[in-house]
N, C-alpha and C positions, 0 to 999 in steps of 0.2 A: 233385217234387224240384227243388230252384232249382239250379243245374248244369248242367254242359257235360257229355257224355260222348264218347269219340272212341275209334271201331273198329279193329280191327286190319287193317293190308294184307296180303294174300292174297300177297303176292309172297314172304316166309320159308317157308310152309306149303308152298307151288307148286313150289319150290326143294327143300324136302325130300322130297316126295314123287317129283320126278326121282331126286334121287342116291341117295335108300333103295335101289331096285334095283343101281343103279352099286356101290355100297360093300359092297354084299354079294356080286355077282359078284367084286369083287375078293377080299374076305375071303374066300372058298370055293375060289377059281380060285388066288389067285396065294399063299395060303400053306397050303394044305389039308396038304399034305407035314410041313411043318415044324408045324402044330398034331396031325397026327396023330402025330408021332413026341414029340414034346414035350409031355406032358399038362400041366404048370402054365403053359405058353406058351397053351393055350386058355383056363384061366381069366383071364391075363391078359387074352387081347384080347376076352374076352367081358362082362369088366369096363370095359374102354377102349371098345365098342361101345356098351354099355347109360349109360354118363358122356356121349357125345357127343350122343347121341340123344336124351337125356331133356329137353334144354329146347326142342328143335325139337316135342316128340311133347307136349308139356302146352302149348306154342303153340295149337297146332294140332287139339288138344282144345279150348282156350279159344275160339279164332275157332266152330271146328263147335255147339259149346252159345251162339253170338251172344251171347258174355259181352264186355264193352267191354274196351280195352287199359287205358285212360286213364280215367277220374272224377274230374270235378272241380266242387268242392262249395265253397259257403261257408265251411263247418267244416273240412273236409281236402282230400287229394289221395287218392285209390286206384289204386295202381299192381296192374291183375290180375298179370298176368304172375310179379311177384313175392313175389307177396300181403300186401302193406304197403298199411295204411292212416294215413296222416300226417295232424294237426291240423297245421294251417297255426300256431298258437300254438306249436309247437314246434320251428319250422324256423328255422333259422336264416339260411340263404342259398340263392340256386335262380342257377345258370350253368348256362350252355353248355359243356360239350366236346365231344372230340374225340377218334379214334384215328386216329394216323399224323401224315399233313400233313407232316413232313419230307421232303428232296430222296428218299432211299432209299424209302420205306415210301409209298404214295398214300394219300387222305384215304380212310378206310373209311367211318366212320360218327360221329354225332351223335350225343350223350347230353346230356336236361335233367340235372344235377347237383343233387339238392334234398341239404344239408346239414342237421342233425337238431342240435340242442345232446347236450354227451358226457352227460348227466343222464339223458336221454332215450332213449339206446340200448339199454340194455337192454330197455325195457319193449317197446320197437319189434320187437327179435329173436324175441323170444316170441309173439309174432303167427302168426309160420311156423308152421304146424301138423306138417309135416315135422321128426322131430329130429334125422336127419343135417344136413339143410339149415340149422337152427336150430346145430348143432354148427361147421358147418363156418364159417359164417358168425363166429359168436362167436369162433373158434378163431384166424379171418385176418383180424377185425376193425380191426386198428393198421395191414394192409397199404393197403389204399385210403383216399379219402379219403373218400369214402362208398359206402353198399349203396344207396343211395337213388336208384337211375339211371333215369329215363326212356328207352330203346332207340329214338329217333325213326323208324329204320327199322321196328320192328314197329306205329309207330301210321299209318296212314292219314290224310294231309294234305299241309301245306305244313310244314314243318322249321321253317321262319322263324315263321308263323300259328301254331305251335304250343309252343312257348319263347314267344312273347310272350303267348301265353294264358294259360299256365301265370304267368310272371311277373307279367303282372294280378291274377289269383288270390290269389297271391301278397302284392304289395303292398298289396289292397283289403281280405284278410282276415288280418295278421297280428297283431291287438291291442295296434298299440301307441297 
């Protein structure tokens, strides 16, 4: 395979396996009362437990089966995490962001931003083997600017070494 490939940091998994305990003494200790007298208040927060938890626990699946975060190939980009795979022929742009960085809010985290042309999203959506996932996604599609993010914290590296990678890739395989 002529490609780069790049592992996930242990440090998302590490983190979640602390506060799993933490979060359920609290779920059991500090509203046990109010879910036992309240029967639709349990499905609620059994719903809100099982939405928060699901992308740390398919992480964290992914790192344990040594499946890579990151691939990146001549032809495309494979982002596991979110299980898109992108021809580099169909992207249209790859940035940097960012969440926060304002005086209020500290800089959280780094995202590659790979942009897709609108022709091409559909077909991309369909990939998700998931059909809530695949619904949900379709459904808040107009909200962001794209689904196509790179989470630089779950890849293992340098932040800077790895947007410029990617950007290479990028530039060296888009046909024009």
């Amino acid at each position: 395979m002529d490609g780069e490939r790049f592992e996930f940091s242990p440090l998302r998994p590490i983190l979640f396996v602390i506060n799993v305990p933490l979060f359920y003494y609290w779920l059991t200790h500090g509203i046990a009362i109010a879910v036992l007298i309240h029967r639709p208040m349990f499905w609620i927060m059994t719903i809100f437990c099982i939405l928060i938890i699901q992308k740390p626990v398919r992480i964290t699946i992914l790192m344990l089966a040594l499946r890579p975060a990151l691939v990146l190939s001549n032809e495309s980009v494979t982002i596991t995490e979110s299980g898109y795979t992108i021809k580099w022929t169909d992207v249209s742009n790859v940035y940097l962001s960012s969440t926060g960085g304002d005086s209020s809010i500290p800089l959280k985290s780094y995202f590659v931003t790979i942009t897709v042309r609108e022709a091409d999203r559909k077909a991309y959506l369909m990939q998700l083997r998931n059909p809530f996932t695949r619904w949900y996604r379709w459904a808040t599609r107009n909200w962001r600017t794209s689904f196509f993010e790179v989470d630089l914290s779950l890849v293992r590296g340098n932040n800077e070494e790895l947007f410029h990678t990617i950007l290479r890739y990028y530039q060296n395989n888009r046909g024009f």
